[in-house]
N, C-alpha and C positions, 0 to 999 in steps of 0.2 A: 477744173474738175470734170470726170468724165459723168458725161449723163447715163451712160448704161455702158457697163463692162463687158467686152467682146468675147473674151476668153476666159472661164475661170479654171484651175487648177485646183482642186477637192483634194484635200489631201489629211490622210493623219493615220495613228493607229489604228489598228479594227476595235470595233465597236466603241470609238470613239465619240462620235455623233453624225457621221457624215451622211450616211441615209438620212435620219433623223433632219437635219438641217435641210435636206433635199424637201423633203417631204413637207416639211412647214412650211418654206417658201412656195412650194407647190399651192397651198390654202392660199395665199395672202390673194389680194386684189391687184390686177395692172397698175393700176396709180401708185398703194402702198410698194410693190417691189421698186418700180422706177424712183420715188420720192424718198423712201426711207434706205436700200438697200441697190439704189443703181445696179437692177439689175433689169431686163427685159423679160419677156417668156420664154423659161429655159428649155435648150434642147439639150439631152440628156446623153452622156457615152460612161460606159463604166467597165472594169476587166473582170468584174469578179463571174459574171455567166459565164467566160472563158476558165475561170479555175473550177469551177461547179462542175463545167463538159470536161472536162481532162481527167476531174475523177470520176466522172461518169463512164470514160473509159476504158479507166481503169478497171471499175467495178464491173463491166460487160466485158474483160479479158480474162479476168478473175473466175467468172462463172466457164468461161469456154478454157480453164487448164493452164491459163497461161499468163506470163510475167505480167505486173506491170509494166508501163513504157514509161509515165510523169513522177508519180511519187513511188516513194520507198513502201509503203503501205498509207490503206485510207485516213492514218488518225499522224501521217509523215510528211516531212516536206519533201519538198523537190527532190527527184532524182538528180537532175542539172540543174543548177540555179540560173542558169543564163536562160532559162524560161522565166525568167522575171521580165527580161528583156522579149522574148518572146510575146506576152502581152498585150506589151508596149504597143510592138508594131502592129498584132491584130486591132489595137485600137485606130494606130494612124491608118490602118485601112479603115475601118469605120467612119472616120472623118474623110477620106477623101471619098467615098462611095456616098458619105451623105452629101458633102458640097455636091460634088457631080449629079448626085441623084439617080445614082446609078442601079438599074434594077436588076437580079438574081431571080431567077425562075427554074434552076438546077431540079435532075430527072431526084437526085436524094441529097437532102438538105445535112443528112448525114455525112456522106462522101465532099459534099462541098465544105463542112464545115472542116474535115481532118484532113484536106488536102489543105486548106488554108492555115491549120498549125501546122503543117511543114515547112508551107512557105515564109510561114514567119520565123519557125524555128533555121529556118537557113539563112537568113539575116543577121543572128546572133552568132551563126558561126555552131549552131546546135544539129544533131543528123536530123532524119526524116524520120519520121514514129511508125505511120502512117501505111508508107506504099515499103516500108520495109517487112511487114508483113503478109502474110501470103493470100492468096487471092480468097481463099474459103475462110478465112479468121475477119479480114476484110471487109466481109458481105455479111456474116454474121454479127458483129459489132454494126456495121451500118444499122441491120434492120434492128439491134436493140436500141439505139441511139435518136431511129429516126424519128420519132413525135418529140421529143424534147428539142432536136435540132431544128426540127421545125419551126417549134416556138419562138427559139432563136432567131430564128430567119425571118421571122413574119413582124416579131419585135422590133429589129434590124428597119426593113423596109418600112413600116409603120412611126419612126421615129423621125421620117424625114421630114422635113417645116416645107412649104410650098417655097416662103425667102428669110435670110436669116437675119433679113434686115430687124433689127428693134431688138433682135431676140441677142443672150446671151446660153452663150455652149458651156456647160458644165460638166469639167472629165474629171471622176471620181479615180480614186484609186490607193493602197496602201503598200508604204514599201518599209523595209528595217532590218534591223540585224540582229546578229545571236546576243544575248543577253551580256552585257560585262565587255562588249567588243571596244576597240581604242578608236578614237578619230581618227582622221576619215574613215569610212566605211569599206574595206572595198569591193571594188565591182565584181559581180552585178549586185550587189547590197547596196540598198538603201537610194536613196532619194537622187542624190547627183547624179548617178548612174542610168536611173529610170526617166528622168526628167530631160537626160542628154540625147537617151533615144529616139525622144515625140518628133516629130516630125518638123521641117524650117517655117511651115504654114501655121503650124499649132504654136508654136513657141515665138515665134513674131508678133503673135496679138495676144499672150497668153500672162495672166496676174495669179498670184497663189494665195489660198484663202485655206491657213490650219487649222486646223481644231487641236487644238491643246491638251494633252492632258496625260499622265505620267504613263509608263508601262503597266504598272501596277494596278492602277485606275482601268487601262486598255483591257486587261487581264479579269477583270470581275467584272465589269458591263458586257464582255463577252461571255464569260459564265450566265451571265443574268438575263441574255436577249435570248440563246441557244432555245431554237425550239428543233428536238432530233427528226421531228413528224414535216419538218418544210425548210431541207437542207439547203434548197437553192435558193429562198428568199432571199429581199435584198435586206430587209428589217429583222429578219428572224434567223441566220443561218448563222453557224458558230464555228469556231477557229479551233482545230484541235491544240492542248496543250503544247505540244514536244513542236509546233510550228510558232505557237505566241510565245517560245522559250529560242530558240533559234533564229526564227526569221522575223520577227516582231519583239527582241526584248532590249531593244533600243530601237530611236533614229537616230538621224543626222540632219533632221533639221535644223536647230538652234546651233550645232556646228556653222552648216550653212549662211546661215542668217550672220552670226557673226563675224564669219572671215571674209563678207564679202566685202571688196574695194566697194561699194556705192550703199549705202544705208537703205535700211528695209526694203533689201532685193537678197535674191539668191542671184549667185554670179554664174553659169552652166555653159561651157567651152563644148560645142557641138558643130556639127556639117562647119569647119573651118573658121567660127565665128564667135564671136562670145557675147551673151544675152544675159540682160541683167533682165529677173521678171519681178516685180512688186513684188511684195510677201506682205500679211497682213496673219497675225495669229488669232483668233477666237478663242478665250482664255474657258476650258472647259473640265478644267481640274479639279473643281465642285461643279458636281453635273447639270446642267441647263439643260441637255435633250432628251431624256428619256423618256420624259412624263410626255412624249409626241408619240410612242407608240401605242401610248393607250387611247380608246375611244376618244374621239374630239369634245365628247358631253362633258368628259371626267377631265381639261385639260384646267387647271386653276389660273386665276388671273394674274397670281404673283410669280408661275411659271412662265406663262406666255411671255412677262415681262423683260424677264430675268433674259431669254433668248431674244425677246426682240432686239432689246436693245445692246446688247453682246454682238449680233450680226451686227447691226446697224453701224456702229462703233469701226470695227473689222473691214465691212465691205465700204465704208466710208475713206478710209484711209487708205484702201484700194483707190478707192475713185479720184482721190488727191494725187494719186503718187503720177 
């Protein structure tokens, strides 16, 4: 059994629990995470700041007369869905810029950050957003963009561990498809796809820990967290309808799970090689997380329980596999 799991893969619908579960384990003590939940102190990567800035600039193109470039409008999905893919790879940068430790000190955090969805969007195989715009549209979205991008950036650099020895990396992230869609999914929908992209570093040391729980259920805990006043939170921001009907009204995990040749793994054929990664579900289809966004004074002990040992259980079966 493993003492502390190297890699975790955060995965499930939106507003499923997965902040939530972030966040709890964030409280627990060193001893309890390694003893009960093999896990170390996590360092944390997630895509969703990345879909938060895309409509951010959308909504500063908006005010200067002009198209959107990401979504169809602010309450739509994707213009291209192969910025699902796009993501992706802003995250394996994130991951190789934190092993290396790599520092950014750029003249606008703004201009660094949308020449970096280019560079990702041309990985996919997606155009340039970005420098396909003209030099005055450009500098205007920079300077509406730059204190948020900042934040980002400073986030970023702030999130590096001094060594990631003890520690486990936990990469958040939600992928699905239109509602009623047939197995398999296809690309760039849903889970095989997104998971195919991570990087040969990430997915060589990397176990998947789902949070369970139907569309439906996904659908009213997203109703129920939406605060409109802190769209970027990572606890509070909400999923418009017409995208939890599209891009969220299925997965493919439990596909997944069960076509694989090797038992509780997901099988995923990537950079020439084929990687089986653990999979363990958190069964959350009667809710255990949500009573964690409330003040810690108001948390019950019959709730705390109910999640403790649901992870425990989950990340246990990880650490076997």
């Amino acid at each position: 059994m493993a003492e502390i799991l190297d890699t975790v893969l955060l995965l499930a619908l939106p507003a499923s629990g997965k902040s939530e579960v972030r966040k709890y384990l964030a409280g627990m003590s060193p001893e309890v995470c390694k003893r009960d939940f093999h896990m170390g102190e996590t360092v944390q990567l997630d895509d969703f700041p990345y879909v938060h800035m895309m409509r951010q600039l959308d909504v500063a193109l908006g005010a200067l007369g002009k198209p959107s470039v990401f979504f169809h409008a602010g309450d739509r999905p994707f213009k291209d869905p192969r910025d699902w893919g796009t993501l992706i790879h802003l995250v394996n940068e994130d991951h190789a810029d934190l092993i290396a430790k790599k520092s950014k000190k750029p003249e606008s955090a703004a201009q660094w950050l949308l020449k970096r969805f280019d560079a990702a969007r041309k990985k996919v195989g997606a155009p340039a957003v970005f420098v396909a715009l003209d030099k005055a549209t450009q500098d205007a979205v920079c300077d509406k963009l730059e204190k948020e991008a900042q934040a980002l950036l400073t986030d970023k650099l702030g999130n590096y561990p001094t060594s990631l020895k003890g520690k486990t990396l936990v990469i958040e992230f939600a992928r699905g498809g239109a509602q009623g869609s047939a197995m398999p999914l296809s690309p760039p929908f849903g889970y095989a796809y997104s998971i195919g992209e991570l990087s040969p570093k990430i997915l060589s040391k990397a176990c998947i820990l789902y949070i369970w729980v139907t569309p439906e259920e996904s659908r009213r805990k997203n109703d129920a967290r939406a605060n409109p006043d802190d769209p970027g939170s990572i606890l509070h921001h909400g999923v418009p309808i017409e995208v939890m009907l599209k891009d969220y009204g299925c997965d493919d995990m439990a596909h997944l799970i069960e076509r694989s040749d090797q038992p509780d793994t997901v099988r995923i054929e990537a950079h020439g090689k084929t990687y089986h990664l653990p999979v363990a579900r958190f069964d959350n289809r009667t809710d255990k997380t949500s009573f964690v966004r409330n003040d810690r004074k108001d948390w019950k002990p019959a709730e705390i329980q109910a999640l403790h040992d649901g992870l425990k259980g989950a990340l246990g079966r990880l650490a076997k596999a």
